[in-house]
VEXDREN-2710 file (C-alpha; in Angstrom, 1 decimal):
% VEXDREN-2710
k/r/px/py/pz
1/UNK/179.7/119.7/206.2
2/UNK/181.4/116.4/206.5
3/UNK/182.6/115.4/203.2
4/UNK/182.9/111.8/204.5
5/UNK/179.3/111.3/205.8
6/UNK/176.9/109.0/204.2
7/UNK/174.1/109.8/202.5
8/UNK/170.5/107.8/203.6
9/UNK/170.6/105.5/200.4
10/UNK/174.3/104.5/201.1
11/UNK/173.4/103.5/204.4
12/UNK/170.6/101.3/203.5
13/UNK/172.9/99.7/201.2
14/UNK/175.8/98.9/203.6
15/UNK/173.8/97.7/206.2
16/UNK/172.3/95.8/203.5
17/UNK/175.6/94.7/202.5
18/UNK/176.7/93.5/206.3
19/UNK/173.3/91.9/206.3
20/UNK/174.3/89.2/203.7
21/UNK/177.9/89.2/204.7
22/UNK/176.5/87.8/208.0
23/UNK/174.3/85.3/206.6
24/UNK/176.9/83.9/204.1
25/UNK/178.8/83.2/207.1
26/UNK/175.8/81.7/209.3
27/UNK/175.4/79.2/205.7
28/UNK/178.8/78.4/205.6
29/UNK/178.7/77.8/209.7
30/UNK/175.6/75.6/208.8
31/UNK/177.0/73.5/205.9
32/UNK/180.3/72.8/207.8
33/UNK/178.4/71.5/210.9
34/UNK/175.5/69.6/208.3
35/UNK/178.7/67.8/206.6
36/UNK/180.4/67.0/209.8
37/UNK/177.4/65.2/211.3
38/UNK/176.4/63.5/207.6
39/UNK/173.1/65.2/207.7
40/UNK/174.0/66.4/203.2
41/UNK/171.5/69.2/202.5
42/UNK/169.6/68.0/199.1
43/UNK/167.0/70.1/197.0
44/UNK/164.0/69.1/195.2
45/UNK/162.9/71.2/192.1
46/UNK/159.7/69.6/190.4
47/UNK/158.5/71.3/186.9
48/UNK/155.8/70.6/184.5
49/UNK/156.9/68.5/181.9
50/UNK/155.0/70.0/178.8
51/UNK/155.9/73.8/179.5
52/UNK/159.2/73.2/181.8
53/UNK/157.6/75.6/184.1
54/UNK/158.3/75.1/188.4
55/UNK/155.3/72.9/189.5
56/UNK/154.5/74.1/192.9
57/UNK/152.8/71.4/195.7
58/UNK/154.1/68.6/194.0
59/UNK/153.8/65.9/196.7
60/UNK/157.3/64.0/196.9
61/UNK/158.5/60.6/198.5
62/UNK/162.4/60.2/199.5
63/UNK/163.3/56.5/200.6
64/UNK/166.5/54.7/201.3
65/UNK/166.6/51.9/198.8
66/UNK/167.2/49.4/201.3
67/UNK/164.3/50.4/203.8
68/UNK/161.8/48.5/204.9
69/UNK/158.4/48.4/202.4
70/UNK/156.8/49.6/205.2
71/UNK/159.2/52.0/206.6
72/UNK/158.3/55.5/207.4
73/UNK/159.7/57.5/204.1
74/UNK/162.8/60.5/204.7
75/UNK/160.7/62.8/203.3
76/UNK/157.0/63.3/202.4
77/UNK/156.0/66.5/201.4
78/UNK/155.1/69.0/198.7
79/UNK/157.3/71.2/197.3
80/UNK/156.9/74.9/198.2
81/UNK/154.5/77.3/196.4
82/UNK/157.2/79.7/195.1
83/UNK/159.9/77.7/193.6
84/UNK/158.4/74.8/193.5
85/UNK/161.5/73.2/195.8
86/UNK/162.0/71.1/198.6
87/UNK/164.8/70.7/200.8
88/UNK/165.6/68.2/203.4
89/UNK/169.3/67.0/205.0
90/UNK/169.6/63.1/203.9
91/UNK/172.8/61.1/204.9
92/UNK/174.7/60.2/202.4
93/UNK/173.5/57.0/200.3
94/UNK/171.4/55.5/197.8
95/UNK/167.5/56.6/197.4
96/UNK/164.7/56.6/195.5
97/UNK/162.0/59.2/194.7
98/UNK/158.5/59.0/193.5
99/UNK/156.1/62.8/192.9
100/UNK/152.7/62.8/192.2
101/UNK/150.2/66.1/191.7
102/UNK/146.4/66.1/191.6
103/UNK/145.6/66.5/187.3
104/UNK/149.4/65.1/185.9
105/UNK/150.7/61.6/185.8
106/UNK/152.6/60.3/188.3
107/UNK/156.3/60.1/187.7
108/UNK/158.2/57.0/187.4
109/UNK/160.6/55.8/190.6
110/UNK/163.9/57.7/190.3
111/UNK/166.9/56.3/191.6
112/UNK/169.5/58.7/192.9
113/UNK/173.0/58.6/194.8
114/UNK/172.8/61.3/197.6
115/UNK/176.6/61.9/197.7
116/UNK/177.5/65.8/198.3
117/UNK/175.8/68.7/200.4
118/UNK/173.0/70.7/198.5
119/UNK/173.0/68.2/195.7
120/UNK/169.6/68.8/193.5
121/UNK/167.0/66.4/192.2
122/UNK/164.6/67.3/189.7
123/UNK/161.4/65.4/188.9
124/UNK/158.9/66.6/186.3
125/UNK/155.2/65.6/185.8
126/UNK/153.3/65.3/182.6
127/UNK/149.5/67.0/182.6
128/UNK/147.0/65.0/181.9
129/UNK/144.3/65.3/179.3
130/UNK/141.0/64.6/180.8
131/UNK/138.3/63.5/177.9
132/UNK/134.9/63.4/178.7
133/UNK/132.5/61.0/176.4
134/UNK/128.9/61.6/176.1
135/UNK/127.2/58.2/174.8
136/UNK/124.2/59.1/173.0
137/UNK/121.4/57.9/170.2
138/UNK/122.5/59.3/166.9
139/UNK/118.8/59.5/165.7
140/UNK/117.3/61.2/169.3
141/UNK/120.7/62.2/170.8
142/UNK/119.2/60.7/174.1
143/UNK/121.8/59.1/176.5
144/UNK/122.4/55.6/175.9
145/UNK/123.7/52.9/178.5
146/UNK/126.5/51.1/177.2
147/UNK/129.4/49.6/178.2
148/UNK/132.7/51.3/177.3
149/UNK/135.8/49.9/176.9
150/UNK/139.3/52.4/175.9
151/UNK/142.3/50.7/174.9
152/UNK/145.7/51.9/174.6
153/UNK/148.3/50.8/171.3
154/UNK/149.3/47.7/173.6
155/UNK/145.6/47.0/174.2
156/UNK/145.7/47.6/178.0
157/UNK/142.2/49.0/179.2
158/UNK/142.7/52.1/179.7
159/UNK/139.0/52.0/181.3
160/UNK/136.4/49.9/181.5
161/UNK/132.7/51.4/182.4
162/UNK/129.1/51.8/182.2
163/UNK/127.6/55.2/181.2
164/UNK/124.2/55.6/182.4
165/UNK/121.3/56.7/181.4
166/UNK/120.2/59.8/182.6
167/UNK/124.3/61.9/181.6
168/UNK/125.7/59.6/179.7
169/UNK/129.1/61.3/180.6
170/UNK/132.3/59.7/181.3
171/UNK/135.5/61.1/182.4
172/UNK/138.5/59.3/181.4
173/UNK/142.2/60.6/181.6
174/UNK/144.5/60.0/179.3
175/UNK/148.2/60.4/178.0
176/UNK/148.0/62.6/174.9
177/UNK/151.8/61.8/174.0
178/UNK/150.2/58.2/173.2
179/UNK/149.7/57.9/169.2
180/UNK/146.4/56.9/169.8
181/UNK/143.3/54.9/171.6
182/UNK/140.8/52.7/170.6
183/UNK/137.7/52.4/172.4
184/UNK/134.7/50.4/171.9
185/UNK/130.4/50.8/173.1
186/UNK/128.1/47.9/173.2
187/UNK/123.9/48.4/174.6
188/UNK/121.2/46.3/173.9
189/UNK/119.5/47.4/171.0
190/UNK/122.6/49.2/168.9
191/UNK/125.4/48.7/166.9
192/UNK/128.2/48.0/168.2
193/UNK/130.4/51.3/168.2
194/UNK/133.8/51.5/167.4
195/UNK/136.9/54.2/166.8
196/UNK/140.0/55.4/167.2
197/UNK/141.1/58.3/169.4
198/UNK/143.9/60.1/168.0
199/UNK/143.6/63.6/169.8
200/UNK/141.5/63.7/172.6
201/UNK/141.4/67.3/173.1
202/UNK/139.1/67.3/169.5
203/UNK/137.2/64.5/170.2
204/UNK/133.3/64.8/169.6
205/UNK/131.9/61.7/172.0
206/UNK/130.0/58.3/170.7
207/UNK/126.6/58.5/168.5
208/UNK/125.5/54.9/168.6
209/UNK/123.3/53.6/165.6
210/UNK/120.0/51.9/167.2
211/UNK/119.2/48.2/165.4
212/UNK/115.6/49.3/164.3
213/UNK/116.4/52.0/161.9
214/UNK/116.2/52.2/158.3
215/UNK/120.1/53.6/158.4
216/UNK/123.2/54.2/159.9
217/UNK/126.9/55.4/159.0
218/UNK/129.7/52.9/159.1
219/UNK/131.8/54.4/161.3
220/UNK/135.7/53.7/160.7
221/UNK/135.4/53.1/156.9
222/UNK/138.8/54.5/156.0
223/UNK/140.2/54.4/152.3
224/UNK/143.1/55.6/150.3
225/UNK/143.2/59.1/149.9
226/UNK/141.5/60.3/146.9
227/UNK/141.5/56.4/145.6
228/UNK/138.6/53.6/146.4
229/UNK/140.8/51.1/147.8
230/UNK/140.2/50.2/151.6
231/UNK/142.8/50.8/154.2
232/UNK/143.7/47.6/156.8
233/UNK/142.3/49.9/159.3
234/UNK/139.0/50.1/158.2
235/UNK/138.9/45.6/158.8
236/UNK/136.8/46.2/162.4
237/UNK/134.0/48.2/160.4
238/UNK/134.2/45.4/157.9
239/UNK/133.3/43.0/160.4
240/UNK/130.6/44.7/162.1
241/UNK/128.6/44.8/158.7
242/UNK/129.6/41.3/158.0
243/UNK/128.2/40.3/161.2
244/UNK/125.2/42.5/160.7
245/UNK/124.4/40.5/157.7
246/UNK/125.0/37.0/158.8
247/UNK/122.8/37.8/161.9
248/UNK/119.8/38.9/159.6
249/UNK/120.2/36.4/156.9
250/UNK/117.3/37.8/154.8
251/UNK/118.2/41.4/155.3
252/UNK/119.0/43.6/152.3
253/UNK/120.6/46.8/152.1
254/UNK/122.2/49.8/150.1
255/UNK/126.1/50.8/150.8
256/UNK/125.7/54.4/150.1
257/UNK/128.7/56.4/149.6
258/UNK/129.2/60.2/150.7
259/UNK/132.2/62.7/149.6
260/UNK/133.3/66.2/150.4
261/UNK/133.1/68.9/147.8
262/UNK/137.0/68.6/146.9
263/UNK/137.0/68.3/143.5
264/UNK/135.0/68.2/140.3
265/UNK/131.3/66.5/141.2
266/UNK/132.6/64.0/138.3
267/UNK/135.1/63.1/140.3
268/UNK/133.5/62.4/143.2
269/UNK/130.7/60.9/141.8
270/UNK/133.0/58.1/140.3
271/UNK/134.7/58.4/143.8
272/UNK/131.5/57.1/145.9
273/UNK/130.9/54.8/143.5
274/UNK/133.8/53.2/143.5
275/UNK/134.2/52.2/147.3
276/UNK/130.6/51.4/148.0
277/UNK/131.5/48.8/145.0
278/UNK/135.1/48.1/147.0
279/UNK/132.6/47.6/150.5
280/UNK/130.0/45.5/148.6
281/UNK/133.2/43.4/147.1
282/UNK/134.7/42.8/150.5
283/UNK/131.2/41.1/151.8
284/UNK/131.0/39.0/148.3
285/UNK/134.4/37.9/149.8
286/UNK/133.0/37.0/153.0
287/UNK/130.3/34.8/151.6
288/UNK/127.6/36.7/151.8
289/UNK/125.2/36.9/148.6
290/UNK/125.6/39.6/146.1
291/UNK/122.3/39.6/145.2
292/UNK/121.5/41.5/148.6
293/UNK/123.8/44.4/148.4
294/UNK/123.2/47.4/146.1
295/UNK/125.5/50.3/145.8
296/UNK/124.6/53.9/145.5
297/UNK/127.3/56.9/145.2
298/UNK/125.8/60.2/146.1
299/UNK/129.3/62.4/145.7
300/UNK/129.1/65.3/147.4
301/UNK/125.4/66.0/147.0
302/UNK/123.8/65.1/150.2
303/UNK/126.6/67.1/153.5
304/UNK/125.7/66.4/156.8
305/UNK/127.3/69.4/157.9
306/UNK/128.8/72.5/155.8
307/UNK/132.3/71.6/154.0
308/UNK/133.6/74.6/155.5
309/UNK/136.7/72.8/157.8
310/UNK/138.9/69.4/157.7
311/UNK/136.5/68.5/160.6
312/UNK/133.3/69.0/158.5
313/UNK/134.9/67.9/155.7
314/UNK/136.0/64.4/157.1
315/UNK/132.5/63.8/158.8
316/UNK/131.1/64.6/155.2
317/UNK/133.3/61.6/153.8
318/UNK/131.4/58.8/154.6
319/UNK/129.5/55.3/154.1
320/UNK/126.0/54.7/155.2
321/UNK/124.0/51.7/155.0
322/UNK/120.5/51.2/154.4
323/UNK/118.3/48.7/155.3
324/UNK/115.8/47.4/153.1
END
């Protein structure tokens, strides 16, 4: 038996070995011809920006700076489906890059300087959060038609829209690394609705307050936390009732007050008491007559929903007004 002869496995493996051997040459061959004709290798890698994981089919745009706004782009295409990389030869010189991918944000123009063979670019995308609002009675739960208005912090319209009546259901995408979003509903007929969207993955939708009703909640009453005093915040809500009253000069009506079940019943008792009085001050303030406003704090004693979450809880915590 030849002591020298190769087993099967150690075959594989130096044929294996001469395999690579040969195409590390052909790459080196390759790069030395790429750099002597200026034709620099360059690699795209595009990842998701929340989880840092590859982002495959990410459509991407090379340009020479100085080209022509209607010139024919270096490169336009998606990255591949396995590493989520692109790679193109570029001559040397100054670029820019844009990616976009159906459900993230585009990214912003990147400027690069394409200097050296197989230099890397790396672009990442931020998902986007895609809420969809349902516009509906708050007494029938029936679709509503109203126009919708969503706001960012710098009070650019995010969107601007009219839900119909038969869904009621509107898609709107938004940024959920913004602090927040303010949107707004007005229909014939209702109250004009208004809120503020700080997570849109939890929020509920819009439950407008028809005019003809003998009540309705004040939505975005907000007020020191376990004190009656009324946050700036809460100044829109202020207005709407304000408004309410000065349009129905004769109209008269109860500022109930609603709390959760944290704490003693006392407690919240003198709680609701205490800002209905603060609401009922504020439209004293205003000029409108205190002789049509009467308070009524119900503490905890009358839950919409079970205080059995922060959710249920908040929604529990509120003002209602009644007509009379």
């Amino acid at each position: 038996m030849d002591m020298y002869a190769l087993t099967p496995a150690q075959k594989r493996a130096k044929a294996k070995a001469k395999l690579e051997k040969k195409k590390e040459a052909q790459r080196k061959k390759a790069k030395r011809k790429r750099i002597k004709e200026g034709k620099l290798l360059l690699y795209v890698y595009s990842y998701n920006l929340q989880t840092g994981e590859p982002l495959p089919a990410t459509h991407i745009q090379v340009q020479d700076v100085n080209a022509r706004p209607n010139k024919k782009p270096k490169i336009n295409k998606p990255t591949d489906t396995k590493k989520a990389r692109l790679s193109r030869t570029l001559p040397e010189g100054k670029y820019w890059a844009y990616a976009a991918k159906t459900g993230f944000f585009a990214s912003d123009t990147i400027f690069f300087t394409h200097r050296e063979d197989e230099d890397t670019l790396t672009v990442s995308l931020y998902p986007e959060t895609r809420l969809v609002l349902t516009v509906t009675d708050s007494l029938t739960s029936r679709p509503v038609t109203a126009n919708l208005i969503v706001r960012d912090p710098d009070q650019y319209k995010v969107l601007q829209t009219t839900s119909d009546s038969l869904h009621a259901r509107i898609a709107v995408l938004l940024d959920d690394r913004v602090p927040f979003y303010t949107i707004e509903a007005t229909a014939v007929d209702y109250f004009t609705f208004r809120d503020t969207i700080f997570n849109p993955h939890d929020y509920t939708g819009i439950r407008m307050s028809p005019k003809e009703i003998k009540s309705f909640v004040l939505h975005n009453m907000y007020f020191a936390t376990g004190k009656t005093w009324i946050l700036d915040s809460s100044e829109p809500a202020l207005i709407e009732l304000y408004n309410l009253l000065s349009a129905r000069p004769q109209q008269r009506i109860r500022i109930v007050g609603h709390t959760d079940n944290i704490g003693s019943d006392r407690s919240n008792q003198i709680l609701s008491e205490g800002r209905c009085q603060e609401v009922r001050e504020s439209m004293i303030e205003r000029g409108i007559q205190a002789d049509r406003i009467e308070i009524e704090g119900r503490g905890e004693k009358d839950p919409i929903v079970p205080n059995d979450s922060e959710e249920h809880r908040q929604m529990n915590r509120r003002v209602e007004i009644v007509l009379l």
